[in-house]
N, C-alpha and C positions, 0 to 999 in steps of 0.2 A: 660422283655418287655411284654408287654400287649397284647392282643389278637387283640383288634379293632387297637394300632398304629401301631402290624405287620402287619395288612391290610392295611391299610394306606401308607406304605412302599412300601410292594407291587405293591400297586396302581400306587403309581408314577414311580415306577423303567416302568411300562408296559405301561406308558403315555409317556418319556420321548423320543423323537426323537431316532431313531436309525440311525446310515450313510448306505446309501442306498448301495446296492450291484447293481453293474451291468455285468449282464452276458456275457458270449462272443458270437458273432452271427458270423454268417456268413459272414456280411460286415469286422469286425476287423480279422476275422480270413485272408480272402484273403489279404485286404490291408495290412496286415501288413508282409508279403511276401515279401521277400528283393529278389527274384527270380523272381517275377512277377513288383516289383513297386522298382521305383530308391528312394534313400533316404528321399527326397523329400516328396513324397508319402507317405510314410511307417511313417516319424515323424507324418502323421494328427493323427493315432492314440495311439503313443505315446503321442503326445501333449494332446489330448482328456481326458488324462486321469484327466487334473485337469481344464477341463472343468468344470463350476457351474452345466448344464445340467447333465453332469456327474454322479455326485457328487447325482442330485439326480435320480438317477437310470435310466434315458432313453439311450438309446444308436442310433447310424445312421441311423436308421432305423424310428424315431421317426419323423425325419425330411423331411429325404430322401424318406420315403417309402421303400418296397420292402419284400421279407421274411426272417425273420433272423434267422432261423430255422438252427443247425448247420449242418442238413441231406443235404442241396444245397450248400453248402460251394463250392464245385467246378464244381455246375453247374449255372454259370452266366445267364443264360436263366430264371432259374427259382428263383435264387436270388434276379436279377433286373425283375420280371417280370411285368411291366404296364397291367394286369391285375388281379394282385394278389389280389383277391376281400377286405380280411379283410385290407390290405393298398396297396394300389397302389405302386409301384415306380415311384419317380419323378424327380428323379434327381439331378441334379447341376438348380439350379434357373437360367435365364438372370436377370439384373441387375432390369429390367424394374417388375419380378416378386417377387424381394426378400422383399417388405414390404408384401405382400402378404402371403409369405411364411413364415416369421415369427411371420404375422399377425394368419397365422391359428391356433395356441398355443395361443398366447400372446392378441388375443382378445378374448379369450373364457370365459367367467369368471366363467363357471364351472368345466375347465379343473384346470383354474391358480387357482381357491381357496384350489385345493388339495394341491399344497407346502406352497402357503402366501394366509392368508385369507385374507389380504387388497390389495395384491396386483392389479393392477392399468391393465386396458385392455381398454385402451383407445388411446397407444400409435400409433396405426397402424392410425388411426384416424387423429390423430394432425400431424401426420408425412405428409400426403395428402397435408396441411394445409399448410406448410412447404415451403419456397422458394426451399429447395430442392424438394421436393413433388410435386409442380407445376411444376418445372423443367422438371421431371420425367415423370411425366403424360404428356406434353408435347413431348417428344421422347427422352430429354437431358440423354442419360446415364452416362454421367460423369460424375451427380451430386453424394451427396454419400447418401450414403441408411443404414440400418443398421449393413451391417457389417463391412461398411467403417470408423464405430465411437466403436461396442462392439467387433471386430476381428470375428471368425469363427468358428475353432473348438479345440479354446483355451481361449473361453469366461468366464471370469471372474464376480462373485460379484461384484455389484458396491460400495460395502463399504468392497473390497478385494483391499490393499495398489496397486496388481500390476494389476488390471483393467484400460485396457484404459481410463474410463469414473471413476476412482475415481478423485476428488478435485483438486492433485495435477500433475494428466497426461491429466487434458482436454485441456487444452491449447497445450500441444502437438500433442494431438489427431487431434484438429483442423488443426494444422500446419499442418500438413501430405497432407491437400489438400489447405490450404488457404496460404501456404508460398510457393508452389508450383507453379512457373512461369507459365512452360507449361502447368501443370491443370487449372490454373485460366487465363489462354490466352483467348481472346475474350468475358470474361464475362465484363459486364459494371455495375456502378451506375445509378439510376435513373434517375441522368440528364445527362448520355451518357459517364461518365469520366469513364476509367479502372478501375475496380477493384480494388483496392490494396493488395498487398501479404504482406505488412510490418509489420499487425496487433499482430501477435505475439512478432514481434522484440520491438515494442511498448510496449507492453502487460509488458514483459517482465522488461521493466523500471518505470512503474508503481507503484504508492504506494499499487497496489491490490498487483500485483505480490511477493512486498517486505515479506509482511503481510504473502502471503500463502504459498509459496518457502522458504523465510528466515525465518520467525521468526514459520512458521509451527502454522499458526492460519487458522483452515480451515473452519472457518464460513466466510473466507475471499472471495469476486468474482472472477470469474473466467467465460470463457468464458459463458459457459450456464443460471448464475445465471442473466444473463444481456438479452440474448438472447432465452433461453430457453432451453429445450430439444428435444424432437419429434418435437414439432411446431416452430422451431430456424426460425425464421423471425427477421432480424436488426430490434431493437424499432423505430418506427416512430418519426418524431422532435416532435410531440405533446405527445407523451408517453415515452421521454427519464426524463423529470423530476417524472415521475411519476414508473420508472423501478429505478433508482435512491432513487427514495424516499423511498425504500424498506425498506435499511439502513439506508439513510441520511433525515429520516423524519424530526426533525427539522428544517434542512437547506431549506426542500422541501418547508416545510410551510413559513418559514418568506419570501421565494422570493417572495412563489405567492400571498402575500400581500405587495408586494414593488410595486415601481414607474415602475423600471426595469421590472416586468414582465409586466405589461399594456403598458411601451415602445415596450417591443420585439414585442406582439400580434401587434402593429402598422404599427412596419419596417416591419413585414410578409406578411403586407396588402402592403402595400407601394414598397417591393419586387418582388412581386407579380407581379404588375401593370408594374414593368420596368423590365420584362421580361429577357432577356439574360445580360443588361447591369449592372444587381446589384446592388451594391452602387453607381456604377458609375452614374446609372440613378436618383440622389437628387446628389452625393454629385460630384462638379468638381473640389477639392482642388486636389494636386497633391498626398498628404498624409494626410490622412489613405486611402483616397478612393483608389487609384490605387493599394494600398497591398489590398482591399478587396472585390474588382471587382466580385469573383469568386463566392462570397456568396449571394446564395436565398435564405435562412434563415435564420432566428433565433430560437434554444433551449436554453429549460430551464437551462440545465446545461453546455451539450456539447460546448458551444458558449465559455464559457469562462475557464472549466478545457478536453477541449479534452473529446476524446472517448476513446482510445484503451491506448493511451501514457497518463494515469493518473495521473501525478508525484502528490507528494507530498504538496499539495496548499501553497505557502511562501509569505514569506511578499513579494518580489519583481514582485508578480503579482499587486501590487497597482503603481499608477503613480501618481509623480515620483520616485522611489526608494532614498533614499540619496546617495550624491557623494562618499561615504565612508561607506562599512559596518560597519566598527568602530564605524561610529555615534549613530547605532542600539542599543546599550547598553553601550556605552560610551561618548553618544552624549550631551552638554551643554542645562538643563533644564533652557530655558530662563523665561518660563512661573512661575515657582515655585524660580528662582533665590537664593539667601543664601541661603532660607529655608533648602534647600536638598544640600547642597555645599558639594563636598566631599573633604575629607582629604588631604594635600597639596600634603603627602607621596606617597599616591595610584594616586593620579591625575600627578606627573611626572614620575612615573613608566609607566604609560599609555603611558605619550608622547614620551618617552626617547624608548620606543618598538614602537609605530608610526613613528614616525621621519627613523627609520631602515627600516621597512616594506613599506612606499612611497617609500623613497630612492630608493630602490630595485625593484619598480613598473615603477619609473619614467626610470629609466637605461633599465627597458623591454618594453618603451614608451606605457605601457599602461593606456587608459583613456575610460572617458564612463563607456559603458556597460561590457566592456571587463575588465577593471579594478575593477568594482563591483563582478563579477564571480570571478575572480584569488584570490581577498581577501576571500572571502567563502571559497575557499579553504584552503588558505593562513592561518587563523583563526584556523581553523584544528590541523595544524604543531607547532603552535606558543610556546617555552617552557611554558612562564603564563598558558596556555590550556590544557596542556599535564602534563604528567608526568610518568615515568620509572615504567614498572608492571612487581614485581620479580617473578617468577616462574621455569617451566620447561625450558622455554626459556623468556629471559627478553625481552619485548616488549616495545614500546611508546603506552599509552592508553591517553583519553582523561581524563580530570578530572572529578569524575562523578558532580561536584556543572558547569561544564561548560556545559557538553553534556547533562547534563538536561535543563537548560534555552534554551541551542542553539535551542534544541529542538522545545521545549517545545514553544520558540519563533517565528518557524520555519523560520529559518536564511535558504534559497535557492539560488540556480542560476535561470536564465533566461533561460538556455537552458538544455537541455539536449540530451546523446548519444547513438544512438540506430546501426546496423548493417543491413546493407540495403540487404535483402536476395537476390535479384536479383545479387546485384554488389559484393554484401562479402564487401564493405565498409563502413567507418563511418560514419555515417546521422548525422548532428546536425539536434533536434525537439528544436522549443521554446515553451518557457511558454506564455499563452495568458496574456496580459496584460490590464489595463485599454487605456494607451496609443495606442494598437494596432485598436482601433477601435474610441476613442475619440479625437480628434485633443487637441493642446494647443488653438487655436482659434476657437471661431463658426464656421461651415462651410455653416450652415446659419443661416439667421437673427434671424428668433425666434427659435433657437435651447439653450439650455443652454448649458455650459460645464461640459460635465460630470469630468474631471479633474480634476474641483473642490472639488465636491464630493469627487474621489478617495483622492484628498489629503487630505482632511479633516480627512477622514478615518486613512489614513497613520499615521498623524501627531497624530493625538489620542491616535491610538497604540503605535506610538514611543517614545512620552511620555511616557506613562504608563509601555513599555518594560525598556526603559533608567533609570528608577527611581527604577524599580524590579531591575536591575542587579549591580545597582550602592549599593541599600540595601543589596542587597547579595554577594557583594567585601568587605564591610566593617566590616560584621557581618563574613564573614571568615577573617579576619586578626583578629578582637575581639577572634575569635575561638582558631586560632592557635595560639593565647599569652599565652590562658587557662582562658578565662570569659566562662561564661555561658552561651547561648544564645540558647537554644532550645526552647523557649519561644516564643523569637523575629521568629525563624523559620515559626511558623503559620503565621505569618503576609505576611512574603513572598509568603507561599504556596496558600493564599486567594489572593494574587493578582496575582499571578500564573494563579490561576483559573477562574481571571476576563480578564486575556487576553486572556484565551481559549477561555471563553464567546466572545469575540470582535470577534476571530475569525469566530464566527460561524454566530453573531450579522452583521457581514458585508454585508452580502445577505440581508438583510434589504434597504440598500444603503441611510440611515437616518440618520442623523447628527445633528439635529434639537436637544437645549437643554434636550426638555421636551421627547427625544428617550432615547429607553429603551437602545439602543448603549451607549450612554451619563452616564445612571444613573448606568450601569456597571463599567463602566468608572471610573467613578467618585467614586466608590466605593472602584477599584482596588487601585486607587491613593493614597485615604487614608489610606488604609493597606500597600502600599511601604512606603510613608509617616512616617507612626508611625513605620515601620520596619527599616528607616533611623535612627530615632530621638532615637531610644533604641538601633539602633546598635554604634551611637556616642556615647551614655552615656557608650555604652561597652567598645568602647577604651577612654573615659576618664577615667573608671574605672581601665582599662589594663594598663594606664600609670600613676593612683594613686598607683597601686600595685610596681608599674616599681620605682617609686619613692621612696616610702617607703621602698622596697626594698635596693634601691640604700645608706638612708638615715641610714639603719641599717647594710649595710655591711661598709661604713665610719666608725659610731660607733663603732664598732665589729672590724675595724681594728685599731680604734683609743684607742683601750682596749689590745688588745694583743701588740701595741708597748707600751703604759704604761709600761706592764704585764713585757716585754722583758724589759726593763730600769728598772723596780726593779728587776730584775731578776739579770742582770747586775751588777747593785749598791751593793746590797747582797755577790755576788761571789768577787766583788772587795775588801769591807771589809772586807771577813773572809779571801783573803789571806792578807792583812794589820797583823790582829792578828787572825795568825794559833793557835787554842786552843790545847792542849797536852795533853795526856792524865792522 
């Protein structure tokens, strides 16, 4: 080893972080006196120990003040003593001082650049800022403050898995005061409505929630990504597209160049002006207006997928849904006609499993909307869908060629179920619809109907969905004969991806030929299209082979009975004349 990279060596071994040691003072020595402090007591500084604080060398005294000197250990006088010039003691904070108090560290930015040089001292600041923070300043102490969100003297890293404030406990963290009845008793909304505590139970159902709890994706939202942190003030309806657009930039942009956002900016003015009575005040139909009475505005986003209950956007947010999920990917292309016809085989297989599954709907007199959800489900269970997964324990799984279109198509209900924290009961939330807010008729003269629109929309997609799933029933029975068809694969997967495009193409709210909605469209089409017409030529192929087959196992048995007849004729004449030896 060389002289300058033992230095070098060196060097870094006497750079790198050491774990800080923390000595014992006089505060842990008393507290922790199971003679003097009941349990209770005694765990603060067991708990302490894996405090982040901790961790990097400060101990109670940091906070609290006082001398920690282990010589006063049991003289409380001069332990605690509030005039102990090098640190005061200060105590237990009121609620009304603890930004303050942990403001005295955490804004210092000469004290915080000794552990993290980037670290941030602005927190005490935005916290003020803070609907809790105004609260507070105000006299409200039951707002929460920081240790109602980092805990005490068991504070965690916030990128430590069991930090109240890591990704996947802030939503809990919240709950802790926002699902909380009697905490959030007499607080109001803006326009004077209670609070709601459900926001978690929502949350919780959510495609955010699925994404960061289920599937452990933690760039996923969660409560503060939306609202903040120190400065957590609800997004205003003018900055919720825009809190939103964080993520969902694309979508952000094509609204707020559609029709729809220069409408809303309208009915906000037009809201406005009718005061307490809402919609009520234009619109005197008896439906939508009377479900929407309750609404002064209009958001960007919020208006039509929710705040807190963000399910998963499906096709049954467009109006009108078909009478039949079935239709969604099994539905008669009237528009394309022969062209795309499918197989007689596959098309009374369909009906022959329909005709069962109505049957069955009709006997539970269900119809409507209630009959569109049960099939969602229903589709799930269905053997075609499913199939037996062997393992440690055999399961029904889905098939992955269906649970990815289902997907992928987002095939949903209208409603969804949350648990109402106040009652411990089932909530049904619904999905906002186009129909929730658009009549089937003007409800006035120079209004258009938006319904139109929606179905145009619809009808587009459901095309373009029915023609993808009908190419990919075909090209898997081609498959499962033994053709070839990874080819034809791409085809589906480009229109796959022209219906994601629609999806997102729909906040556009443009249907006009020469829209880029249209020319995705029309894109996706022709890739189901030429995915049809190559998955037919598969099982023509599949049933020249079936054929040929057929024609050479005839042959092949029309040769071994030969075979067997001379075989026969042979043993007949040699026992005629047995030859002798």
């Amino acid at each position: 080893m060389t002289r300058a990279y033992r230095i070098l060596l060196l060097g870094l071994v006497f750079t790198l972080p050491s774990p800080a040691i923390r000595p014992e003072t006089s505060c842990s020595t008393c507290h922790a006196d199971k003679d003097l402090f009941d349990p209770e007591m005694t765990q603060i500084v067991a708990g302490f120990e894996e405090d982040v604080h901790a961790k990097l060398g400060l101990s109670c005294h940091d906070c609290h003040g006082g001398n920690p000197e282990m010589g006063v250990a049991d003289d409380y006088g001069a332990a605690m003593d509030e005039g102990y010039e090098p640190n005061p003691y200060r105590g237990i904070p009121t609620p009304a001082e603890i930004p303050g108090f942990c403001g005295r560290c955490h804004s210092d930015p000469t004290f915080m650049k000794r552990f993290k040089p980037d670290a941030r001292v602005d927190q005490e600041r935005e916290y003020w800022t803070s609907q809790h923070g105004r609260a507070l300043a105000g006299g409200d102490t039951n707002v929460a403050t920081c240790v109602d969100c980092h805990g005490t003297h068991g504070i965690r890293a916030k990128d430590d898995t069991g930090s109240r404030v890591y990704p996947t406990q802030v939503a809990e963290t919240c709950r802790s005061c926002h699902g909380d009845v009697a905490k959030m008793e007499g607080y109001t909304l803006a326009d004077g409505t209670p609070l709601p505590i459900d926001q978690f139970a929502r949350w919780r159902q959510s495609v955010h929630a699925a994404a960061l709890l289920d599937k452990e994706d933690l760039s996923a939202p969660t409560c503060n990504d939306c609202h903040g942190n120190h400065g957590a003030t609800p997004p205003g309806l003018d900055a919720v597209g825009f809190v939103c657009g964080q993520c969902h930039g694309r979508e952000a942009e094509i609204f707020r160049l559609s029709p729809k956002h220069d409408a809303f900016e309208a009915h906000n003015e037009y809201l406005a002006e009718a005061g307490s009575e809402g919609c009520a005040g234009c619109h005197q139909a008896p439906e939508p207006a009377a479900e929407l009475s309750g609404i002064h505005a209009f958001s960007e986003c919020a208006s039509c997928h929710g705040n807190h209950g963000i399910v998963r956007p499906n096709i049954s947010m467009l109006s009108p849904p078909p009478p039949s999920v079935c239709e969604i990917c099994h539905g008669y292309l009237e528009s394309l006609g022969e062209e795309v016809e499918e197989p007689e085989r596959i098309r009374r297989s369909h009906e022959a499993v329909r005709e069962v599954v109505m049957t069955e709907a009709a006997a539970l007199g269900l119809e409507g909307e209630e009959l569109f959800n049960w099939l969602v489900d229903k589709a799930l269970t269905l053997p075609n869908h499913t199939a037996m997964e062997q393992g440690d324990e055999a399961r029904i799984r889905l098939r992955p060629e269906f649970e990815r279109l289902f997907t992928k198509f987002r095939i949903g209900k209208t409603v969804y179920t949350y648990e109402d924290p106040a009652t411990g009961e089932l909530v049904e939330g619904r999905v906002t619809r186009c129909d929730t807010c658009h009549a089937a008729e003007p409800l006035m003269a120079d209004e258009p109907v938006g319904l139109e629109t929606a179905s145009e929309l619809l009808s587009h997609m459901q095309e373009l969905t029915a023609l993808t799933a009908r190419a990919d029933r075909i090209l898997l029975r081609a498959r499962r004969g033994g053709v070839e068809t990874r080819g034809t694969l791409l085809e589906i997967d480009q229109a796959v991806d022209a219906q994601i495009g629609l999806q997102v193409l729909v906040h556009s709210f443009v249907v006009d030929e020469e829209s880029e909605f249209m020319e995705v469209q029309a894109e996706g089409v022709q890739h189901a299209q030429t995915a049809v017409e190559s998955g037919r030529e598969a099982l023509e192929q599949l049933a020249f082979r079936r054929r040929g087959l057929a024609v050479a196992l005839i042959i092949i048995l029309v040769v071994l009975i030969a075979l067997a007849l001379k075989i026969r004729d042979i043993s007949a004449r040699r026992d005629e004349h047995p030859t002798t030896g």
